[in-house]
C-alpha positions as CSV (number, residue, x, y, z in Angstrom):
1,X,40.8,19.1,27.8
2,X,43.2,21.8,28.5
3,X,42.7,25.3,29.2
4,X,43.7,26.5,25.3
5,X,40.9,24.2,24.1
6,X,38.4,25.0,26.9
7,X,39.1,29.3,26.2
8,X,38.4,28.1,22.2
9,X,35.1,26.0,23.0
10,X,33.8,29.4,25.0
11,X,35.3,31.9,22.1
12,X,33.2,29.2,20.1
13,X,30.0,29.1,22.5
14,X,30.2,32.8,22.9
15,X,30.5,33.7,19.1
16,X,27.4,30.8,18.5
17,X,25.4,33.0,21.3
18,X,26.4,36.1,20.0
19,X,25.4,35.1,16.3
20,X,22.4,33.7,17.0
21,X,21.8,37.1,19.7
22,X,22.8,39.1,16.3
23,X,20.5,36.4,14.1
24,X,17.7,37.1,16.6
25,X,18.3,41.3,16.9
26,X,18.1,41.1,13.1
27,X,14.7,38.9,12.7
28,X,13.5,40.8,14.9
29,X,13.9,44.1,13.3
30,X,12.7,42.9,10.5
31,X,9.9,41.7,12.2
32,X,9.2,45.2,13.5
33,X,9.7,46.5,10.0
34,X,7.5,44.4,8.7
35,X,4.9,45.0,11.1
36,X,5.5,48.8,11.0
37,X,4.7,48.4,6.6
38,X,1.3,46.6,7.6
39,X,0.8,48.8,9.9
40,X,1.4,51.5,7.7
41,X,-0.6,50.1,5.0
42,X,-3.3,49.3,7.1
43,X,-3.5,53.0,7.7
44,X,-3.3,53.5,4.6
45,X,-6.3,51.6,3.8
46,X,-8.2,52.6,6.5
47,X,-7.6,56.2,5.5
48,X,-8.6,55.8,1.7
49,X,-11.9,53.8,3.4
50,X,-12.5,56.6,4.8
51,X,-11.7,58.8,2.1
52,X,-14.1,56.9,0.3
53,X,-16.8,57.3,2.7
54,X,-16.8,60.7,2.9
55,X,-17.1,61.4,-0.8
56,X,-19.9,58.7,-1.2
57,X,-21.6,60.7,1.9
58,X,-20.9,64.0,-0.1
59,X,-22.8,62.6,-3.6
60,X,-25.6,61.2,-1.5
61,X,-26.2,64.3,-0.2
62,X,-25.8,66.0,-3.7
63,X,-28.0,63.6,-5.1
64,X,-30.9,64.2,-2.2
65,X,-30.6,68.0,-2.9
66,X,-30.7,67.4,-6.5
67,X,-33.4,65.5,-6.2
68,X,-35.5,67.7,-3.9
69,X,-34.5,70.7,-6.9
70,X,-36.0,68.5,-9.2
71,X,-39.0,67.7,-7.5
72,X,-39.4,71.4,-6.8
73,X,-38.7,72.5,-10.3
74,X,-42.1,69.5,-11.4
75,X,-44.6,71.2,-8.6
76,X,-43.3,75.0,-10.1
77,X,-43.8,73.5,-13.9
78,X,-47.2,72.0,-12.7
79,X,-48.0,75.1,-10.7
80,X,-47.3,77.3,-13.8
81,X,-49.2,75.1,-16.5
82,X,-52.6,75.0,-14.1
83,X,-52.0,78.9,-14.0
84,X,-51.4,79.6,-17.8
85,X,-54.6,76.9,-18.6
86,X,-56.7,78.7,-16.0
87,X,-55.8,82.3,-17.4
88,X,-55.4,81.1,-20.9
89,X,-58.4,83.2,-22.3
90,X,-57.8,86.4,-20.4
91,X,-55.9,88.2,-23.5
92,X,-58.7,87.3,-25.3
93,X,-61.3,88.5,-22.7
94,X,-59.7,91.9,-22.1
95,X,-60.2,92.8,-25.5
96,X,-63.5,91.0,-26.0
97,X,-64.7,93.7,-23.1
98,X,-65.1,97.2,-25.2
99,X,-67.4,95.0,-27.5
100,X,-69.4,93.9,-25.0
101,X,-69.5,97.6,-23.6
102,X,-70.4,98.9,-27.5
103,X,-72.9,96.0,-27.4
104,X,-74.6,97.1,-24.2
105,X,-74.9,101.0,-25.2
106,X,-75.9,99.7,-28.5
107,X,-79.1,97.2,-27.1
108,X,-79.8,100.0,-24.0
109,X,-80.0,103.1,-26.7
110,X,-82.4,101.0,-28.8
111,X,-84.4,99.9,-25.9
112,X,-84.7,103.6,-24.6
113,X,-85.5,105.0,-28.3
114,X,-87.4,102.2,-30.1
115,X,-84.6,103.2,-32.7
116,X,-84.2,100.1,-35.2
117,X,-81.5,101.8,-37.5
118,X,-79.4,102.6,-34.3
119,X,-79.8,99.5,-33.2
120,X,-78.5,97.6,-36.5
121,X,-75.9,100.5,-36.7
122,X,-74.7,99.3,-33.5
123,X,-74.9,95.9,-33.8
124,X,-73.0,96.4,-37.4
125,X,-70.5,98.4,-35.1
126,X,-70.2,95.2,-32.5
127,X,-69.6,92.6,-35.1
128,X,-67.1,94.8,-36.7
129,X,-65.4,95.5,-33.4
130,X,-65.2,91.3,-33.0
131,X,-64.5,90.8,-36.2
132,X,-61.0,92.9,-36.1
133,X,-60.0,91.4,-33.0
134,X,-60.2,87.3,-34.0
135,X,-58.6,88.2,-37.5
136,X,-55.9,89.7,-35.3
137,X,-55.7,86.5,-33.4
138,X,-55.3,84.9,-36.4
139,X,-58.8,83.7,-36.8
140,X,-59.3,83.2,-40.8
141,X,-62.5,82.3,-42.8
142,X,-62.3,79.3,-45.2
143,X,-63.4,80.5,-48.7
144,X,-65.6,77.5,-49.7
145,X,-68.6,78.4,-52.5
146,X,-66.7,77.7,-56.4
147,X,-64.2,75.9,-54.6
148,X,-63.0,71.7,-55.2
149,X,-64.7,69.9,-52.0
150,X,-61.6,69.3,-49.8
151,X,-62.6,67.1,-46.7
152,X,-59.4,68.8,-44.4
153,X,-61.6,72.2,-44.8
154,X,-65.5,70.8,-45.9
155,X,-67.8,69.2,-44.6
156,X,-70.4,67.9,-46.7
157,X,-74.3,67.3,-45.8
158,X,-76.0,67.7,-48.9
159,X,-75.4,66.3,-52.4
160,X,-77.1,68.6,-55.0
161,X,-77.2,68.4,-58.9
162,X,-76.4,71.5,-60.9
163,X,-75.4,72.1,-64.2
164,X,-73.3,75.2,-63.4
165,X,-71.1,73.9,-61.6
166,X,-68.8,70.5,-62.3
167,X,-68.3,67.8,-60.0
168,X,-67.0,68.2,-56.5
169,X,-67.2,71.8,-56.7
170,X,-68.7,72.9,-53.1
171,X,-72.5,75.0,-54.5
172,X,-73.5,76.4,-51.1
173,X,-72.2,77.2,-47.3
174,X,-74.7,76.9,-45.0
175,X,-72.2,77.3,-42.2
176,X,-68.9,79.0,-42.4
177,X,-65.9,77.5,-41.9
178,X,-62.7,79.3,-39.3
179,X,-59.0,78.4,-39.5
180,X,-56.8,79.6,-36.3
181,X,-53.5,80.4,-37.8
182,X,-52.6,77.0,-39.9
183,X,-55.6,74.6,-38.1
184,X,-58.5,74.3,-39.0
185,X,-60.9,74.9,-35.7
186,X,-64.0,74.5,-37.8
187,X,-64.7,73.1,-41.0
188,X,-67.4,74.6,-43.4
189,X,-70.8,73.1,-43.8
190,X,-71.5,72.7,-47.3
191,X,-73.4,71.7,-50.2
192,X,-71.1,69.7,-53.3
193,X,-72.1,69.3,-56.4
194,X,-72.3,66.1,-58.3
């Protein structure tokens, strides 16, 4: 070989090497490249984990303090329906008390001055006085006598016969009926014609 052909097979040799150096810096870059995107999308990934996390963290911790509101907001519901049952009547009571009171004076001032017509006076004055106060409640009486028996406000223990009167018609109370605004709290006890 001469020396023209030896410097060409080493211009050749060293422009192989430096391809294949070139070849190599380039795979390798994109070799880093690549590895620098997984990298970064790793990170990525990892950080919307942990984004995720934190928010599921955040609603379980919503969820136990709305839960703890709720059970909180049952015992105060349960705590408040006990104290309305248990006090239910004291309206009622408050102004039952001045009837008791006239009641009292009324049986004491009889006692004391063997006073019968004070004492019906008084007692006249008492039922009065309770009277008022359960038709302001909205306590009613059912009008019964002349009336058509009706089962929803009668109830019937006798039968009679009477030729006043025509079938089903209610004759006699013997015990009076009450109504409690639109319910009936007891019905009458009657006698019905047949």
């Amino acid at each position: 070989m001469s020396t023209g052909d030896n410097k060409t097979a080493e211009q050749d040799v060293n422009t192989t090497y430096a391809a294949e150096g070139e070849q190599a810096a380039e795979q390798q870059e994109a070799v880093s490249q690549d590895s620098q995107a997984e990298v970064s999308e790793e990170t990525k990934e990892v950080s919307e984990l942990e984004t995720a996390r934190m928010q599921a963290e955040e609603n379980y911790q919503r969820l136990l303090r709305v839960q703890a509101d709720f059970d909180n907001f049952r015992r105060r519901a349960r705590a408040e329906k006990e104290d309305f049952a248990k006090y239910a009547s004291l309206k009622l009571i408050e102004q039952l008390l001045p009837i008791v009171d006239n009641f009292d004076r009324a049986l004491s001032s009889s006692k004391e001055t063997k006073d019968f017509d004070a004492l019906v006076k008084g007692l006249d004055m008492t039922y009065r006085g309770i009277d008022q106060l359960l038709t302001a409640e909205g306590l009613k009486p059912i009008d019964s006598v002349g009336q058509p028996f009706n089962p929803e406000f009668h109830q019937a223990v006798m039968q009679v016969e009477s030729e006043e009167h025509e079938e089903g018609i209610v004759v006699e109370e013997l015990q009076k009926g009450y109504i409690l605004k639109d319910k009936v709290i007891r019905p009458a006890m009657v006698k019905v014609s047949v």
